[in-house]
N, C-alpha and C positions, 0 to 999 in steps of 0.2 A: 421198736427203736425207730424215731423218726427223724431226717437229714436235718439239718441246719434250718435249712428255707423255711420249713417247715417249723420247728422248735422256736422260731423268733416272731412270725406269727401269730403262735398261740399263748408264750411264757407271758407267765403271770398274768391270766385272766381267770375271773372270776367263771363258776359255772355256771353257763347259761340259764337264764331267767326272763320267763315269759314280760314282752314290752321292756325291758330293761337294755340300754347300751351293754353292746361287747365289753368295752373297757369303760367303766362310771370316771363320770368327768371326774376334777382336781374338789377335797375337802379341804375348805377353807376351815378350820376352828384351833382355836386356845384353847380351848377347854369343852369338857364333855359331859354330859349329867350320869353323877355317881348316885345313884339312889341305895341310901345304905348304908352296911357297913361291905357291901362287894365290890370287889376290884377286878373289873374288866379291862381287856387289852389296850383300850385309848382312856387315858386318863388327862395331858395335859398335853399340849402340842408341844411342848421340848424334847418330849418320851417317844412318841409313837405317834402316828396319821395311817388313814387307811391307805392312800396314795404310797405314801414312801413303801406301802407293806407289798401291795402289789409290785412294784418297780422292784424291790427287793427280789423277791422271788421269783421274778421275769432274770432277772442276772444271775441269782444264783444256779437256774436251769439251765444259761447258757453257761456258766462256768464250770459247772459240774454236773453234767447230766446225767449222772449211770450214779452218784451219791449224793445226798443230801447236802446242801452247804447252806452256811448264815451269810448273809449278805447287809451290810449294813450303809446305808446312801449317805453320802456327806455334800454341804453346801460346795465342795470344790473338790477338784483331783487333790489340791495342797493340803486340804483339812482331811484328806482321809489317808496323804504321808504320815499326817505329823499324826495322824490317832493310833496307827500300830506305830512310827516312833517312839513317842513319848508314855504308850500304853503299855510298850514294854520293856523300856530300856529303863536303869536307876544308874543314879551313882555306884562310879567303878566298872559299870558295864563296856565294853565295847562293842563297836559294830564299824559293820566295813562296810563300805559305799564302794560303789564305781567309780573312778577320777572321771569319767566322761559320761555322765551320767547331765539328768535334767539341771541347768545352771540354778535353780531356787536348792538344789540340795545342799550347796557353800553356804548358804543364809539356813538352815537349817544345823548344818553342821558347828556353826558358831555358835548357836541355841545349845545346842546338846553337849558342848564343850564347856560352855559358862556354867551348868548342871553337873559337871565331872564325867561325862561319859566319852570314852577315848574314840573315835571317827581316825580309821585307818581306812583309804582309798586305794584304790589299784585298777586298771584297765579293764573293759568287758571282755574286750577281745585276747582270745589263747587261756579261758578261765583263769585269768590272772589272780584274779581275787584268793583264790584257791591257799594263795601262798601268805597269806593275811588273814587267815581265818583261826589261829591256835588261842585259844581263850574268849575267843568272842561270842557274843551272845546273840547279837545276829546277822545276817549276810542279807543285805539289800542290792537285789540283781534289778537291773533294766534292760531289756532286751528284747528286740535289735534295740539299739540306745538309741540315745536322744540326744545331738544331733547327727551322730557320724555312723549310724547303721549298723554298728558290730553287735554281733550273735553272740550269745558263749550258750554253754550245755547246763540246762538246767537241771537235768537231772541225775548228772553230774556233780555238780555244786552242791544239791538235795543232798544228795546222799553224803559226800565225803564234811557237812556242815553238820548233818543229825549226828555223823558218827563220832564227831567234835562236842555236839553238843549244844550246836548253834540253830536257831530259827531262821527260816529263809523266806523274805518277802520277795514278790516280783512284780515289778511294775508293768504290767501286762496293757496302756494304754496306746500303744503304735501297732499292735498284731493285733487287740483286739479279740473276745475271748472266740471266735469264730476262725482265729488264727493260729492261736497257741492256746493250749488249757493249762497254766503252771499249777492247778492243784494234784491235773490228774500226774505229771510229772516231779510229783515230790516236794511241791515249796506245801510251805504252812498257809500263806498270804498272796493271792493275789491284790493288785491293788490297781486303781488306775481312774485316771480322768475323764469323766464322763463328757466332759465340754468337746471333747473330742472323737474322732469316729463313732463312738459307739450311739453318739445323739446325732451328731453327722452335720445338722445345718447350721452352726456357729450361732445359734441362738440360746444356748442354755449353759451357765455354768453348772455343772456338777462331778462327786469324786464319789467310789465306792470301795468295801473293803469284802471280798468276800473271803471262804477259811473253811472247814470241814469239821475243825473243832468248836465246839460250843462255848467251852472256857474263853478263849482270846475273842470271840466272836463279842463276849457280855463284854468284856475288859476294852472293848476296841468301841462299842457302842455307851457304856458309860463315860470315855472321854468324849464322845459325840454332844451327851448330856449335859456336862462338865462344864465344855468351853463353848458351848450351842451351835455348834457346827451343824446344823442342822437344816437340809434341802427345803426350797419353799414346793407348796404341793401343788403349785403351776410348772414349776420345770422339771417336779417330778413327774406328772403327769405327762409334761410334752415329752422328757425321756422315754417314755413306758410309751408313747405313740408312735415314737420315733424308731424304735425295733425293730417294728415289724418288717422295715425297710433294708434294714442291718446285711443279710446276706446279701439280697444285691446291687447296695452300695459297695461293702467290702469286694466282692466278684469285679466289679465295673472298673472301680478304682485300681484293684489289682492290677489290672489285666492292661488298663490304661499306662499304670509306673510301669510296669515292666518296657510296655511299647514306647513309652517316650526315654528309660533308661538305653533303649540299646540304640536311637536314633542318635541320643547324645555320647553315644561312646564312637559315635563317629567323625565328631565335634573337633579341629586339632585347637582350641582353646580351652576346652572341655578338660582339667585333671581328677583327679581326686574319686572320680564317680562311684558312687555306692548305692545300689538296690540290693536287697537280700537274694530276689526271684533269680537278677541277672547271673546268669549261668558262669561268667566272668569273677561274681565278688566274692573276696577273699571268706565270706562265710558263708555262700551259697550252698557247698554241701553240709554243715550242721544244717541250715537253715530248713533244707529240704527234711533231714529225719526231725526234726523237730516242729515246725510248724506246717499249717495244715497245705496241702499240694496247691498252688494260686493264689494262695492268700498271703502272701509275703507285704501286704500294708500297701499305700497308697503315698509314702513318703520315698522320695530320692533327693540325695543329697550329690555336690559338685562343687569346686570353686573352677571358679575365673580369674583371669590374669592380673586385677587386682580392684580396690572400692572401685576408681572412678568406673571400668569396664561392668562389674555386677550393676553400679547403679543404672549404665547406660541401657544396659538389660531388662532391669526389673519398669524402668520406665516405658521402655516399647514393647510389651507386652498389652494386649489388649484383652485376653480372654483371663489373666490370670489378675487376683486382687494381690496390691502390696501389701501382707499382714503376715501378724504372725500368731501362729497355731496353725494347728494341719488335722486332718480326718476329714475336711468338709468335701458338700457336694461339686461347691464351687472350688476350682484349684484356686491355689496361691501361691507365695514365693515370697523368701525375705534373706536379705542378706544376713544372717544369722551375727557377724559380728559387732551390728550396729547396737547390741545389749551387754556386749562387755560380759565374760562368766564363761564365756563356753572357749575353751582355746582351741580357735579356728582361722584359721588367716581371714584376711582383711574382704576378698572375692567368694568366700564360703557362700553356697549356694542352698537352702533346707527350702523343698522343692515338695507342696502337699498336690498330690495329683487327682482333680474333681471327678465326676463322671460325663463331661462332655465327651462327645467322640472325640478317641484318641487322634484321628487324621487332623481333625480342626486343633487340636491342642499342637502336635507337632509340629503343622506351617507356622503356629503363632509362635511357638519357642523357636524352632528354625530360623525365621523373620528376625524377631529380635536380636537373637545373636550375628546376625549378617548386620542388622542394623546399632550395633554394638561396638562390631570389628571397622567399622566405616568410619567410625563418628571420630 
């Protein structure tokens, strides 16, 4: 059995071969010579690429390392919601979302409702959902969510949804499967956006669906087919190159939120603050039995005393970019309510923490907020 560090390094490469690259660059092809009447694994680039196959099973080792899992790559975190969405949900169905869940899931929700499938919502935090789950067919958990940090118990949920009757996906894109495993903790579905931490340098879109069973794996890769949601094998490629870096990105960043979460909880402008790590937030201890010991993400959230003060903020900032997504190397910050979807006051702070040394990121948020409270 080998650590993390270790596991992300190596998943999903091919075994070594004399004069050959570690990892074989990115295959470009449409189509592949069928001679015959045999059908071999790459038939037509809408189906399969050898790139996507590697990166597949680079994720599925980090998602499941002690069992076998299918992993299936999509052009987006969004296209691989909507392939277990709509792969498994029909007319009559229900499923239950997060109310504070990723803001594209309202624009999804109205899709699934024009289709007849009932979308009942409820809170992460205090497994709220729990109380919405009698007849549904599936339970879509996020967690810590996206934007406001709440935890709930996954395998918790797991269990009292199989016993319902219900499939459990989880959006596993903020912990990162190096942070939390929701297969090995009872969901059916991990799921999550690869644009994010897990590729790390804000240079690739992509989403993946990984799953233990075979069946929803075919089911969840035919809609991939379907609607062509399907990864170019240049960003699957830079995904698969980008791994190997995974642990100590995830470590740095860690360890970074945490040190910039407790300078700012000394902040008297500072409310609302949430890191999972900080020993302070209201789900720090699920947080700890559930996800892995320092790796509680690289995202902290906060508001401030209202727009004009966050934007004074986000503007004197020099080490942090103004954007929005979060996992990367480089930190960032965005006033989250400048997109309308997420109900967060106007000063809401979603705060992605890069791997610079923590001391140079702290004077610079420190800084700005002095140069904030002045203005």
């Amino acid at each position: 059995m080998t650590g993390d560090g270790t596991r992300v390094v190596r998943a999903g490469l091919p075994e070594p071969e004399a004069y050959e690259p570690a990892l074989p660059g990115p295959v470009f092809a449409a189509h592949y010579h069928l001679p015959g009447d045999a059908v071999g694994p790459y038939t037509y680039g809408r189906d399969a690429n050898p790139t996507w196959t590697r990166l597949e099973q680079a994720i599925g080792e980090l998602e499941s390392p002690d069992i076998p899992a299918h992993t299936v790559a999509f052009a987006s975190g969004m296209a691989a919601i909507s392939a277990v969405l709509f792969s498994q949900l029909r007319t009559g169905d229900a499923v239950v979302f997060p109310s504070d869940g990723y803001q594209l899931l309202s624009a999804v929700r109205t899709r699934l409702e024009s289709y007849g499938i009932e979308v009942r919502t409820a809170p992460t935090a205090r497994d709220a959902q729990l109380d919405a789950l009698d007849g549904a067919r599936l339970l879509w958990i996020e967690t810590p969510s996206n934007p406001g940090l709440d935890v709930c118990d996954i395998q918790r949920l797991s269990d009292e949804a199989h016993r319902r009757g219900a499939l459990v996906a989880v959006d596993n894109t903020l912990a990162t499967p190096l942070g939390q495993r929701p297969l090995g903790l009872g969901a059916d579905f991990s799921v999550a956006s690869g644009t994010k931490a897990l590729t790390g340098h804000g240079d690739v879109l992509l989403g993946y669906v990984s799953t233990r069973d075979a069946a929803p794996a075919d089911a969840v890769r035919l809609w991939r087919k379907t609607v062509g949601a399907i990864p170019g094998p240049m960003e699957s490629w830079l995904a698969h190159r980008s791994l190997a870096t995974l642990a100590l990105r995830v470590r740095q960043q860690s360890q970074n939120a945490l040190a910039l979460a407790a300078a700012l909880a000394d902040r008297p402008e500072v409310t609302g603050l949430r890191h999972p790590g900080l020993p302070t937030d209201p789900s720090h201890s699920l947080a700890v039995r559930q996800m892995h010991p320092g790796r509680f993400g690289s995202v902290v959230s906060f508001v401030l005393p209202d727009k004009a003060y966050a934007e004074r903020f986000l503007a004197a900032l020099t080490l942090v970019d103004d954007a929005t997504s979060f996992g990367g190397v480089r930190s960032s910050a965005e006033r989250r309510a400048r997109w309308g979807g997420d109900a967060v006051p106007e000063g809401f702070i979603r705060f992605s923490v890069g791997v610079e040394e923590a001391e140079d990121l702290i004077a610079d948020v420190t800084r700005a907020l002095d140069a904030a409270t002045q203005s």
